[in-house]
KOLLOVEX-532736 format. One record per residue (C-alpha): x, y, z; residue in three letters. Coordinates in Angstrom, 3 decimals, decimal comma. Layout:
BEGIN
X	Y	Z	ALA
...
END
This chain:
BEGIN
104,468	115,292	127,883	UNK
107,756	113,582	127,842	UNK
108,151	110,756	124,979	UNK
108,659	107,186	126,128	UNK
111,087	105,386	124,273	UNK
109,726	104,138	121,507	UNK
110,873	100,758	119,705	UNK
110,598	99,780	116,086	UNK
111,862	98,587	112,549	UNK
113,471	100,513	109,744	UNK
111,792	98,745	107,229	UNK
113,138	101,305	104,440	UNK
114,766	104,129	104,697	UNK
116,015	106,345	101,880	UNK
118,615	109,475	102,543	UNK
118,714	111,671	99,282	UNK
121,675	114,200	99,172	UNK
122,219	117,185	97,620	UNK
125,062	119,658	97,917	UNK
124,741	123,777	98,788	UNK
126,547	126,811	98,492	UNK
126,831	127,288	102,137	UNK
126,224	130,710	101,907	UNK
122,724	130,120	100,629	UNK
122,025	127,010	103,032	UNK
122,663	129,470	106,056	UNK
120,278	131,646	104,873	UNK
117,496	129,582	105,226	UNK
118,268	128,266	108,638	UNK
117,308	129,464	111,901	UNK
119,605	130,378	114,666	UNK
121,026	128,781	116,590	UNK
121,937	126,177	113,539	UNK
124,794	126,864	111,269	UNK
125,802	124,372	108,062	UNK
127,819	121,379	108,334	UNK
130,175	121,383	105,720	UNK
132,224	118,956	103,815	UNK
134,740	119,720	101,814	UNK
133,290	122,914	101,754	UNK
130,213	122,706	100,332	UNK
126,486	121,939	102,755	UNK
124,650	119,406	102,824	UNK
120,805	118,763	102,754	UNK
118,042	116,565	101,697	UNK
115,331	114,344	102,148	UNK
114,648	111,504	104,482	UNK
111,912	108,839	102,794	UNK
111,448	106,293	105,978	UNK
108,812	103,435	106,150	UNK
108,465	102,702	109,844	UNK
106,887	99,347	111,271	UNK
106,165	98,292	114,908	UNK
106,341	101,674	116,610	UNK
105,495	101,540	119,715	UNK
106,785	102,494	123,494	UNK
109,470	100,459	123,773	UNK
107,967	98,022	127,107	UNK
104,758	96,662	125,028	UNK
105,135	93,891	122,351	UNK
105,815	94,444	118,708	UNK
102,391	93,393	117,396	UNK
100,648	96,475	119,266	UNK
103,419	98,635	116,917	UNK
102,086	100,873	113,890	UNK
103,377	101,385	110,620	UNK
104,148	104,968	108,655	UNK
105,607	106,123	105,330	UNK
107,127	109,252	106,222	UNK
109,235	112,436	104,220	UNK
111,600	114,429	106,418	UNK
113,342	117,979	105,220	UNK
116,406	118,055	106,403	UNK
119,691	120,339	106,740	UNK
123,243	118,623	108,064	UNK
123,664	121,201	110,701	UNK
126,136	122,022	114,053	UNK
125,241	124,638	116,690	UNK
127,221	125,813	119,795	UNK
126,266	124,476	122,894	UNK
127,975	126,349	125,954	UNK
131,601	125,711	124,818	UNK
130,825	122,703	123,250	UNK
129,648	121,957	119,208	UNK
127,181	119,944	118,412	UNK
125,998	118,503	115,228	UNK
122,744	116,604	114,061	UNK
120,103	117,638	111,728	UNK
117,954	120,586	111,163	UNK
114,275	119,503	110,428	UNK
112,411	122,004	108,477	UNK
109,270	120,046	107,746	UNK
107,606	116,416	108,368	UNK
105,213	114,551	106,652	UNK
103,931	111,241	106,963	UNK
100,894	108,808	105,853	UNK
99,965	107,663	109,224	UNK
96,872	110,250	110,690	UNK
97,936	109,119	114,152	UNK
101,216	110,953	113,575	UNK
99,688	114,120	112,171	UNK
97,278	114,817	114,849	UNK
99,746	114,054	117,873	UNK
103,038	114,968	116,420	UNK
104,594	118,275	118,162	UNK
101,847	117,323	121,318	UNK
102,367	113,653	122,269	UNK
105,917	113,510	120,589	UNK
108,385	115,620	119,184	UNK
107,932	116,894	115,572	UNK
104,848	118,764	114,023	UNK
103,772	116,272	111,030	UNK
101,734	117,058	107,912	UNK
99,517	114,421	106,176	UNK
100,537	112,872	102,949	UNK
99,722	110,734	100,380	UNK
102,463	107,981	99,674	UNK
103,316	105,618	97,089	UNK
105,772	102,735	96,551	UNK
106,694	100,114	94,336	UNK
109,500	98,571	95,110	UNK
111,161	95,748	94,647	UNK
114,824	93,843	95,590	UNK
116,538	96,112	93,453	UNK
114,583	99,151	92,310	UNK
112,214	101,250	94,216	UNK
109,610	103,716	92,664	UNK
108,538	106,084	95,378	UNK
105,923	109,166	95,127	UNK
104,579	111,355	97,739	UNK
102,283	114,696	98,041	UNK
101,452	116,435	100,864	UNK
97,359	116,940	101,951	UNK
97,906	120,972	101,308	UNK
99,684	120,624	97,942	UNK
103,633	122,236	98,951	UNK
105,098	119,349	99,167	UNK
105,909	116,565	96,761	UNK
108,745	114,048	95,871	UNK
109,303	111,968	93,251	UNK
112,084	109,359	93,030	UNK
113,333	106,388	90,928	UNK
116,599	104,435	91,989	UNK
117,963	100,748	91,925	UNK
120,530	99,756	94,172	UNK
124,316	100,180	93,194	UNK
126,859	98,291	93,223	UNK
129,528	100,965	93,068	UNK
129,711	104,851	94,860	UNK
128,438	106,909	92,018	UNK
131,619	109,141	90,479	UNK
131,236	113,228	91,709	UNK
129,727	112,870	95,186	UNK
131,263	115,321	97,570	UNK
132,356	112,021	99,468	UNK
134,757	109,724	98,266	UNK
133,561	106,289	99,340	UNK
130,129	104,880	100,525	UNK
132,128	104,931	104,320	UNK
132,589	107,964	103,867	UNK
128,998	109,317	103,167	UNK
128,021	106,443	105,735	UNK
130,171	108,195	108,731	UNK
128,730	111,775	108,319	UNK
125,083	110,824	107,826	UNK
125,058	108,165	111,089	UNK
126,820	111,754	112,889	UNK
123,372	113,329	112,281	UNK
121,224	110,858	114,449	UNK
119,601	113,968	116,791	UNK
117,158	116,020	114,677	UNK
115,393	118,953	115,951	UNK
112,586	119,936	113,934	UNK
110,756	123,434	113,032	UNK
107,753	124,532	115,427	UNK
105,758	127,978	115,231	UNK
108,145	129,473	118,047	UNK
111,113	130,147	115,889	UNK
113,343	130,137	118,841	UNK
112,279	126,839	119,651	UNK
112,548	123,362	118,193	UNK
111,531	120,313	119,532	UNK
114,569	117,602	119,547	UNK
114,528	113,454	118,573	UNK
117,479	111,061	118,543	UNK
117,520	107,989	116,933	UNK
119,437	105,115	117,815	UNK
120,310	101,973	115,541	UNK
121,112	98,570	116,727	UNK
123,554	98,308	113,082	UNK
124,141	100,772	111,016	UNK
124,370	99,073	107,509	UNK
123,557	101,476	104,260	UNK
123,903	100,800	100,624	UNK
124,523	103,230	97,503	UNK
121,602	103,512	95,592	UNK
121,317	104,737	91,703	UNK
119,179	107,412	91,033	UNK
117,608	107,553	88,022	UNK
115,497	110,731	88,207	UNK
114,417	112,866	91,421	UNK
112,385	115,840	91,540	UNK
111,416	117,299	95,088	UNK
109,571	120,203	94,909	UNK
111,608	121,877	97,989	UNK
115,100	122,116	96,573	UNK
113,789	122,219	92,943	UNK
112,120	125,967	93,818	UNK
114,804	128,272	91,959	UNK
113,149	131,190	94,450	UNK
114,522	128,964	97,250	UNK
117,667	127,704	95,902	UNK
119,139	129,892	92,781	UNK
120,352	128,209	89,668	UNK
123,908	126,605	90,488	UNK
123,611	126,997	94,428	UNK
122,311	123,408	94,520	UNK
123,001	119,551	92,950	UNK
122,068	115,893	93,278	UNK
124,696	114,388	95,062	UNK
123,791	111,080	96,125	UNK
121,565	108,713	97,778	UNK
122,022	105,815	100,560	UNK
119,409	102,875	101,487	UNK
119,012	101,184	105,011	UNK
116,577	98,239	105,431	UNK
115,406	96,052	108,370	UNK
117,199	97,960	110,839	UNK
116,052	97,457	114,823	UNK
115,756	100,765	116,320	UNK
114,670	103,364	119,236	UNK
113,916	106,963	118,959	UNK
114,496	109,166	122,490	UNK
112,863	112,427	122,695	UNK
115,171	115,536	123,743	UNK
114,704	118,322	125,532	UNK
113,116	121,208	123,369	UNK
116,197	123,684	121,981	UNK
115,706	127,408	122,916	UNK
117,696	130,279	122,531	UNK
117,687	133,744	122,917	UNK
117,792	136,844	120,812	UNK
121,960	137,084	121,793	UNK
122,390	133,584	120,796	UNK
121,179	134,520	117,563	UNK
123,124	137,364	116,653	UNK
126,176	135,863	117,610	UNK
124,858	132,867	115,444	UNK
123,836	134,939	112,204	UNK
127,539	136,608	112,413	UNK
129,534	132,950	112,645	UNK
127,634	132,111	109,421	UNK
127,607	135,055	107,530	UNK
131,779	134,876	108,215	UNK
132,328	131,091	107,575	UNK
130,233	131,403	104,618	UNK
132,210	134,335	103,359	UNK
135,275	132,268	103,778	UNK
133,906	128,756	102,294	UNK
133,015	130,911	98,879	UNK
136,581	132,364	99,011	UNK
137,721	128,888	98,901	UNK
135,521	127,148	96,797	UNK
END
């Protein structure tokens, strides 16, 4: 079934950073996706996004439902034909709203686990919690809004940060095929983020030292959207074949060769 365009509000939505060796960050992606890098280092994290009035985009607002929802994500690119592409990889979804785990990966793109969510949050500090139904997944984050871009983020200004995340608007997420993933764009009427402080975060995913070895991952920083009008447009599934990925494992095991040798 092919996703309708679906309408809705941003009520909240928090993008937590953190920097990778590259060479480590391609290892745990699939082909056909290869790391993004900035200034040579990858980037990954966690989208925390409370959703309100989603529904297909020709009914009215007050039919729309509301979800807290955790996304795993890697800043990817990938080769398409001659052409690069870049957006997100999505290695796991979870979300409060039991609508969204039954018919995510069926009616819409994106297999979604249930979760149990929690957050306090007011104009300038937000407590947020969330565990997943089956017990591997769990975040928990304390921030207040900034004034100022925190000193040691791989990016230099809050534009800066604010370019290369709104780059990453088409996410295709993990399904049981590993050659295939199933592929969601978002679009924004604005675009408007803020720095936020964070205080403490501990995400279970990138804390795993099996997953990420000690020194192959930091914190780097942390952005806030609110009240933002939006649409998400379902994509085409992305396959590829057993070629694609060999020629994809040897471009990262080379680049990633070459981004240690200059790090």
């Amino acid at each position: 079934m092919r996703l309708p365009v679906m309408s809705g509000v941003i009520d909240r939505r928090m993008l937590v950073n953190y920097r990778v060796d590259p060479v480590v960050m391609a290892g745990l992606l699939p082909p056909p996706f290869r790391p993004k890098l900035h200034r040579g280092f990858g980037l990954a994290g966690i989208c925390l996004i409370r959703l309100k009035q989603i529904r297909p985009s020709f009914l009215p607002s007050w039919i729309g439902i509301s979800s807290e929802n955790a996304a795993t994500r890697f800043a990817v690119e990938w080769d398409d034909g001659d052409r690069r592409r870049e957006g997100v990889y999505i290695r796991r979804r979870d979300t409060s709203n039991w609508l969204n785990a039954m018919a995510g990966g069926r009616l819409f793109p994106g297999i979604h686990s249930h979760g149990r969510f929690r957050s306090d949050e007011t104009d300038g500090h937000l407590d947020f919690s969330m565990r997943s139904d089956d017990g591997s997944t769990s975040v928990e984050l304390s921030a207040g809004v900034a004034k100022s871009w925190p000193a040691g983020s791989v990016f230099e200004s809050l534009e800066e940060a604010s370019a290369f995340f709104a780059a990453g608007s088409l996410g295709y997420s993990a399904t049981p095929d590993r050659t295939r993933f199933q592929g969601l764009e978002l679009h924004c009427e604005t675009w408007n983020v803020e720095p936020l402080a964070v205080r403490s975060v501990q995400a279970s995913y990138f804390d795993d030292p099996s997953v990420f070895p000690k020194g192959s991952i930091h914190f780097d920083c942390a952005l806030l959207m609110r009240g933002i009008a939006h649409e998400w447009h379902g994509k085409p599934d992305l396959c590829f074949s057993n070629a694609q990925a060999v020629a994809t494992l040897a471009a990262v095991n080379t680049s990633g060769a070459e981004s240690a040798l200059h790090r």
